[in-house]
N, C-alpha and C positions, 0 to 999 in steps of 0.2 A: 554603425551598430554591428556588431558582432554576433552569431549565431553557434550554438554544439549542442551535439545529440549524441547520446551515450543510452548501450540496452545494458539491462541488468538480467540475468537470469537465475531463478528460482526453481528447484525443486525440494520442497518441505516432506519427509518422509512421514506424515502424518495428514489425515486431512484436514484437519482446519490449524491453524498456529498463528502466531508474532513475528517478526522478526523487525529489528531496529538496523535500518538501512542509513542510517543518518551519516553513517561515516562514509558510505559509497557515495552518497552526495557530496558531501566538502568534499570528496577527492574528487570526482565530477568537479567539481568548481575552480578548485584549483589549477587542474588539468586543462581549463578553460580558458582562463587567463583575465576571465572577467571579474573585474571590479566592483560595478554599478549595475544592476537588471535586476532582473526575476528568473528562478529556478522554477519548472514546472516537473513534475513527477507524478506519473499516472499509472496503472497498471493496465496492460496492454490484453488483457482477460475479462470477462465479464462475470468470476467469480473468482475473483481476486479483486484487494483494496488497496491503497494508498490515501493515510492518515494522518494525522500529525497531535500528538499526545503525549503524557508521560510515560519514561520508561518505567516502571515499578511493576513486577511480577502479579502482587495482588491487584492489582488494578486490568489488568491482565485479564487475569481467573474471570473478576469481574465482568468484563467485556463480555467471553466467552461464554460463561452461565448466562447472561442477560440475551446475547445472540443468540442460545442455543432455545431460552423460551420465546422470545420471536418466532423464531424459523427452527424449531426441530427435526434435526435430519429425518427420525424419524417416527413414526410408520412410513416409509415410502411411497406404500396407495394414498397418503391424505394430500399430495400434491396432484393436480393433472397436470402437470408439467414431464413428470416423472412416466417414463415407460421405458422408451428407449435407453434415456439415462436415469441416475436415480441424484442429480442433483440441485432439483429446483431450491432444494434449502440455502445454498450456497448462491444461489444467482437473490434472494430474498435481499440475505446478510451482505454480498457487495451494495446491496442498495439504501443500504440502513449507514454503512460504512463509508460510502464514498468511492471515486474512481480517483482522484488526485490532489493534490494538494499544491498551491503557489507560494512560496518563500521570497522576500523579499532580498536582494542583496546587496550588502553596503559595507565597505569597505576591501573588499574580497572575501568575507563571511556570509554567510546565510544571519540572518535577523532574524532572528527567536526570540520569544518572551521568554520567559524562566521556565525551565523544565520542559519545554517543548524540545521534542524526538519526528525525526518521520518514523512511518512504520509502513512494512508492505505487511498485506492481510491475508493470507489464506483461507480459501472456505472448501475447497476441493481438492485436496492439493495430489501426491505422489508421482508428478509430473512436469514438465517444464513450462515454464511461464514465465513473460518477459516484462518487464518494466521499462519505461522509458525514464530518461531525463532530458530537458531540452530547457538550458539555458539561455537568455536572451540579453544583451547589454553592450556595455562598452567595457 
């Protein structure tokens, strides 16, 4: 069995966003040289995600209106998490979102159903932030 580990790094000039990393994985994969396994991709933040969805903008908006009545950034005092920093919202919405996602791999492709995308999550963002990938196979 075969093992690779590839970082990705992110800085979204916005604090919360999308971004469709999907293609940095097949290259990841390819790069690999594996065939048969599972892809793992996690985001290496605790306010940041890795998800796996449709890419469609409104669907998007969606997400982000829906995240934002979860966990409203703000008032900033309605969190005690918040003093030091001000972004207990963001550590919420990673947990609503997920830290990673496992992809199945066959044939030298990742296995998607229809219209399945990864995505890394921003909730905090104007900063660097690392993603992992870590393939496993033959």
């Amino acid at each position: 069995m075969k093992s690779f580990r590839k970082e990705l790094t992110f800085c979204l000039p916005t604090r919360r966003g999308f971004v469709n990393i999907t293609p940095q994985c097949e290259q990841a994969l390819r790069e690999s040289g594996i065939t048969e396994g599972f892809l793992l991709c996690n985001a290496m933040h605790i306010t940041a995600s890795v998800f796996i969805n449709d890419d469609e903008s409104g669907l998007h908006r969606d997400m982000e209106r829906w995240l934002e009545k979860l966990a409203p950034e703000k008032p900033y005092d309605q969190y005690d998490h918040n003093g030091f920093e001000d972004n207990a919202d963001a550590h919420l919405k990673r947990s609503v979102m997920g830290r990673e996602v496992v992809v199945a791999v066959t044939g030298g492709r990742l296995d998607f159903g229809p219209w399945e995308q990864i995505f890394y999550g921003e909730f905090d963002g104007k900063r660097n932030k690392r993603v992992l990938i870590k393939i496993i196979g033959e």
